[in-house]
N, C-alpha and C positions, 0 to 999 in steps of 0.2 A: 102241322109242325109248330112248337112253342119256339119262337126265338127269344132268345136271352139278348134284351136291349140293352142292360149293362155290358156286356161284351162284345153287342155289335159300334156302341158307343165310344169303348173305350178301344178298340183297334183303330178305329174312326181316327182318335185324340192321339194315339202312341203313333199311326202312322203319320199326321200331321207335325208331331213332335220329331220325328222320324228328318224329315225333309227339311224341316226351318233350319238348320245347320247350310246344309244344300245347296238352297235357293241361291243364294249369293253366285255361288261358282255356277251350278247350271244355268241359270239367267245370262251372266255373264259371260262366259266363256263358252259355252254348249248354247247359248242365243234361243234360252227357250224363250219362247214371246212372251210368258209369264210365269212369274212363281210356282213353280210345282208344288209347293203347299197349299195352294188356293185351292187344288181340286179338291180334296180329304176338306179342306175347310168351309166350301161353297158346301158340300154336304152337311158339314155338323151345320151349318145357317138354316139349311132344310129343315133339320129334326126340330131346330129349335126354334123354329115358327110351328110345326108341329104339335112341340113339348109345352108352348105356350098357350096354344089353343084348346090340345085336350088338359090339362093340369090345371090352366086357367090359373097361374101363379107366377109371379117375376121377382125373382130374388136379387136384394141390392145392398151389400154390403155396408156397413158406414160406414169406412177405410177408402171404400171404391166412390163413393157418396160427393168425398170429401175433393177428389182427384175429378171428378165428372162437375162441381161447382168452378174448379182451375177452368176448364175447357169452356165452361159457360161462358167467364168471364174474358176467354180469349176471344171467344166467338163478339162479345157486346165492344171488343179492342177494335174489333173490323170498325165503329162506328168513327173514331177521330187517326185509324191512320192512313197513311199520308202511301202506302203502297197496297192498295189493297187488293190487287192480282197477284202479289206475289202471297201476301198473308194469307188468302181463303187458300190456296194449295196447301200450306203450312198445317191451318187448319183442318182442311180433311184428313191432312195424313194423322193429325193428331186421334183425330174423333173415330178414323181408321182401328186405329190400334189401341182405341179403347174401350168400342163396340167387341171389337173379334177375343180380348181380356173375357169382359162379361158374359158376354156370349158363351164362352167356355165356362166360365164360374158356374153359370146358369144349367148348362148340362151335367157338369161335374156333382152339383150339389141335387141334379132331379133323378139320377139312374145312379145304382151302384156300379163302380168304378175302383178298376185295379190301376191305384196309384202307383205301387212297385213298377208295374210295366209302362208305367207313361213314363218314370225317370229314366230307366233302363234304355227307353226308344230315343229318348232326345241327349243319353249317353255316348247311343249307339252311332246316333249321328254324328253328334260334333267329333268324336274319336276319329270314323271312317273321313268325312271329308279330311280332317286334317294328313291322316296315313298317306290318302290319295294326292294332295296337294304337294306332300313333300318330293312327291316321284313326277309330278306333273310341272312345278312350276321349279323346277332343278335346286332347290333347297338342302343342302345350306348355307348358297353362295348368298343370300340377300334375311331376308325376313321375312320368314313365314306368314304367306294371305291366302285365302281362301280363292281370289280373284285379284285380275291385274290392275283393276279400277278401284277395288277394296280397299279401306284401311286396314292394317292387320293389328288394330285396335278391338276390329268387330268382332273376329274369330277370337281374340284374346278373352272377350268378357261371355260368347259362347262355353271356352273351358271354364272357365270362372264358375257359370250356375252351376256347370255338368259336374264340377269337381264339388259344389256346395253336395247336390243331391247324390256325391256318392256317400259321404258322410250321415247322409240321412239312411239311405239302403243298405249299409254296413251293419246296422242294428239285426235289420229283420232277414238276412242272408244267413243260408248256409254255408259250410264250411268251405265248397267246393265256390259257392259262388262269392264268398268273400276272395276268395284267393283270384278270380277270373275281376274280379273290385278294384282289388290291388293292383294289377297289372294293368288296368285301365288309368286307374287314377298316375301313375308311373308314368304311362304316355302321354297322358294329360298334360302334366305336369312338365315335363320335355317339350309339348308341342308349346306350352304357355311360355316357356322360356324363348323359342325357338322365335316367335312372334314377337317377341324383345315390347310387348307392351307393358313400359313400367306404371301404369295406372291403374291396369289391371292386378297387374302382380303384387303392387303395395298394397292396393285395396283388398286382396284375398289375406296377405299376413297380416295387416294393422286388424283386419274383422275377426281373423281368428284366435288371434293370439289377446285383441279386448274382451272377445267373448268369451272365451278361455278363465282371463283373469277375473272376468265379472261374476263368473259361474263358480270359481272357486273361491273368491270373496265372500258368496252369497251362501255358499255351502259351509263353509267354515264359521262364519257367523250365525246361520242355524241354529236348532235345536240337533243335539247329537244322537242320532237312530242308527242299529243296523241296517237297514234301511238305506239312509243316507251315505253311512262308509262306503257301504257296497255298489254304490253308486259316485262316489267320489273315486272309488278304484277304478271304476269301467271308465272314469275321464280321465286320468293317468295312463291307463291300458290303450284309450283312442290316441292320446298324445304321442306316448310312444312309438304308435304305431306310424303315425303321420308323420315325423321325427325320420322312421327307417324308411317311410316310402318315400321323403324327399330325400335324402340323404341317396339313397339308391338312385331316385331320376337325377341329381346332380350330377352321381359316380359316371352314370352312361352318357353324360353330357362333354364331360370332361374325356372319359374313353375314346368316345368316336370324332373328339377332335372340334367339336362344336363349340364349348365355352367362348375362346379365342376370338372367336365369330360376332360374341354378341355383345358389341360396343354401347349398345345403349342399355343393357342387364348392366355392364359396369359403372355406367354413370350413377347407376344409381346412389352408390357409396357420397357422391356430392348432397345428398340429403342433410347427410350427418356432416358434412363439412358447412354450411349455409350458403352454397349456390345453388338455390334454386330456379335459375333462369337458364342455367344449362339443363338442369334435369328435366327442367317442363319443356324445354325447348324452344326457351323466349317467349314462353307463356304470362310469364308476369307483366313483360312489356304490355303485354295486348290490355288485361285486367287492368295497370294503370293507365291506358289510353283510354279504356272503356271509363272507367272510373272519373276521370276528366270531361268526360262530355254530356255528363249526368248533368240534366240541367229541371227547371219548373214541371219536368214532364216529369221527374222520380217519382211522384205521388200514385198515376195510374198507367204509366209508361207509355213508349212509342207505338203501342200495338202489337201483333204476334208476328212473327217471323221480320220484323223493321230491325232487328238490333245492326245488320252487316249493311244498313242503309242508311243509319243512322251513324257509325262507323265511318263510311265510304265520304259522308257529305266534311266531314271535317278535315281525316287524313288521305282521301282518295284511293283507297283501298278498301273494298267488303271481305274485311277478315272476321270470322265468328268470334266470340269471347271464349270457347273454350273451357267455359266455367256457367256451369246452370244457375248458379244463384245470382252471378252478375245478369246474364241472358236475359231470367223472370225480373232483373229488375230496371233493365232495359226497356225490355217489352213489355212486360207486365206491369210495371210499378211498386211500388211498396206492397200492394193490394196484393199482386201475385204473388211475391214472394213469400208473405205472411200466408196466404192459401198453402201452397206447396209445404212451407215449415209444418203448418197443423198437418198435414198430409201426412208427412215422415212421421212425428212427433204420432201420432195414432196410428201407424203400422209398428210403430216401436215401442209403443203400448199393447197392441195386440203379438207381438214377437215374445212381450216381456212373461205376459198372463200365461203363456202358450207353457204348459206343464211339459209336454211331449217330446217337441223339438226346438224349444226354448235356443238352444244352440245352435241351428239351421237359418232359424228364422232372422234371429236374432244378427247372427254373420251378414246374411242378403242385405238388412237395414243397413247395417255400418259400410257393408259395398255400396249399397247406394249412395250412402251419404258423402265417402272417398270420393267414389267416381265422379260425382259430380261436381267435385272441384276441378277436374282435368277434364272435363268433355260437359258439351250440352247434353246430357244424354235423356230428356225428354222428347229428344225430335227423335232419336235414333231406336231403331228396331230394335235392336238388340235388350237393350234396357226393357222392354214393352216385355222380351221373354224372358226378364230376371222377373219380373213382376207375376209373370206367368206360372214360373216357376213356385214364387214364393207362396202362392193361391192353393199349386198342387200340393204343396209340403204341410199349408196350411191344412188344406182339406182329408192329408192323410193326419194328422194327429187327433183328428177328431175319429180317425175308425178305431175299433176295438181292436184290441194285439190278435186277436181269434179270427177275424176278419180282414187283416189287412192281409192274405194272400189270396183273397177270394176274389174269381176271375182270373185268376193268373192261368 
């Protein structure tokens, strides 16, 4: 019997995608002793010591190249700082989730692979745990989390990708499953609200509505094709549509009595007014503390995971900075930080080149780049699956329109 490893791989990857929403609540709340994603994942590590032996090829993105020189040099930080049991934990978690990244790039790009169903799986996740959670954890008296230990920051930037990659599978859907889309992306959209993460939230409007302007700057200023109209229309026609499907998640937010509920969704109007120490939630105090204690170490920083030590020794308190590019230049240095900028700055080059989902891609950078004003989000899992995500969107615009429902 022929097995088709494309499909035994990509159920592998969709049920993995499947469970990373999950993990969070069953670990925590259900006390599984480990991540239920591990099992699906501890297999694709199989194949892929496997895939490497018989193929005898390892594939290594520049983009991912450039992210894997960051971690080197976290790792040579271990040499002058001053906490180095707490650092090497930092660091495995780091190098954790950027093995298990590659590792998937690596199967992804050696078997063919139905991308449609890997977004749909890690749709399907974030959707169900969120439904469940709402019944589980008596919502909508507080703010929606996935877990009692969680921030509901995490689950916030879960609907984030899961809402990027509806946009992307909107394209190659049928009619019936655009409509089954919509009503996903609608709950989505409610549950993100529901989680009152305003980091997340702003960082999905400012990405999409830049990308939006950028793409129709870019189109406008062209050369004029049928072609091109017809495709300027289909980004009107998306807009539109996105338009009625928040407009509808708002309607049934305000219906069933929820709006009311979410004091920190209103805060956010203090943007446009210029207090932003309430909206960040005294976030800026932190940054200029951090900012103050910047001393002869900015050049190659305190080390990896020393920032809340470095913190602690001045004001007596290990509070995080809450801001990645202060974080990297904490810990990192100038050095880091200048790594990570090229980092972005060459995904955002590869987003830009990207003919296919130039829009998908393109959004995930500029969430990154948000989010990482409001969160260190290079220590955090979550980020590790935008990235993940951005890999699979990536990987699907390279297959032919005739092929991308093959394996499904």
């Amino acid at each position: 019997m022929n097995l088709d490893k494309g499909k035994i791989i990509t159920l592998l990857l969709g049920f993995y995608l499947l469970l990373l929403p999950w993990d969070i609540f069953l670990k925590d709340e259900l006390l599984f002793p480990i991540s239920p994603s591990f099992f699906p994942l501890g297999i694709l590590f199989f194949v892929f010591i496997v895939t490497l032996f018989h193929f005898n090829s390892f594939k290594f993105p520049h983009h991912l190249s450039i992210l894997m020189l960051l971690i080197c040099y976290s790792t040579l930080s271990l040499l002058w700082s001053t906490t180095k049991e707490h650092n090497v934990n930092e660091l495995i978690t780091l190098i954790s989730y950027y093995v298990t990244v590659l590792v998937i790039y690596n199967l992804m790009s050696s078997y063919k692979i139905s991308y449609k169903f890997l977004l749909w799986a890690y749709i399907a996740g974030t959707v169900s745990v969120g439904l469940f959670s709402i019944s589980y954890f008596d919502v909508p008296s507080r703010r929606l989390t996935i877990s009692e230990e969680s921030n509901p920051t995490m689950y916030a930037a879960f609907l984030v990708w899961a809402i990027v990659s509806s946009s992307v599978l909107y394209k190659y859907e049928t009619t019936k499953s655009k409509i089954l889309l919509s009503i996903s992306v609608i709950i989505m959209i409610i549950l993100l609200m529901m989680t009152q993460g305003r980091n997340s939230i702003l960082a999905l409007m400012f990405s999409f509505v830049s990308a939006y302007i950028y793409l129709f700057i870019k189109e406008r200023l062209g050369k004029r094709s049928k072609a091109r109209k017809v495709f300027f229309l289909n980004r009107v026609k998306n807009l539109f549509l996105l338009v009625i499907i928040t407009s509808t998640s708002l309607y049934f937010l305000v219906k069933l009595h929820l709006f009311e509920r979410l004091d920190n969704i209103r805060k956010m109007s203090e943007v446009f007014s210029g207090n932003l120490n309430s909206v960040t939630s005294g976030r800026t105090v932190i940054w200029e503390n951090y900012i103050n204690i910047l001393d002869a170490s900015i050049l190659v920083g305190n080390g990896i995971g020393g920032a809340t030590f470095k913190y602690a020794e001045v004001y007596n308190i290990g509070l995080a900075p809450h801001n990645t590019y202060i974080l990297l230049l904490v810990e990192l240095g100038v050095v880091g930080l200048i790594i990570w900028i090229v980092f972005i700055a060459e995904m955002l080059k590869v987003a830009l080149n990207n003919k296919k989902e130039k829009f998908a891609l393109l959004s995930l950078i500029l969430i990154f780049i948000f989010l990482g004003f409001g969160n260190d989000i290079i220590y955090y899992k979550y980020w590790w699956q935008g990235l993940l995500i951005f890999l699979i969107i990536y990987n699907l615009s390279k297959v032919d329109e005739k092929d991308v429902n093959a394996n499904t």
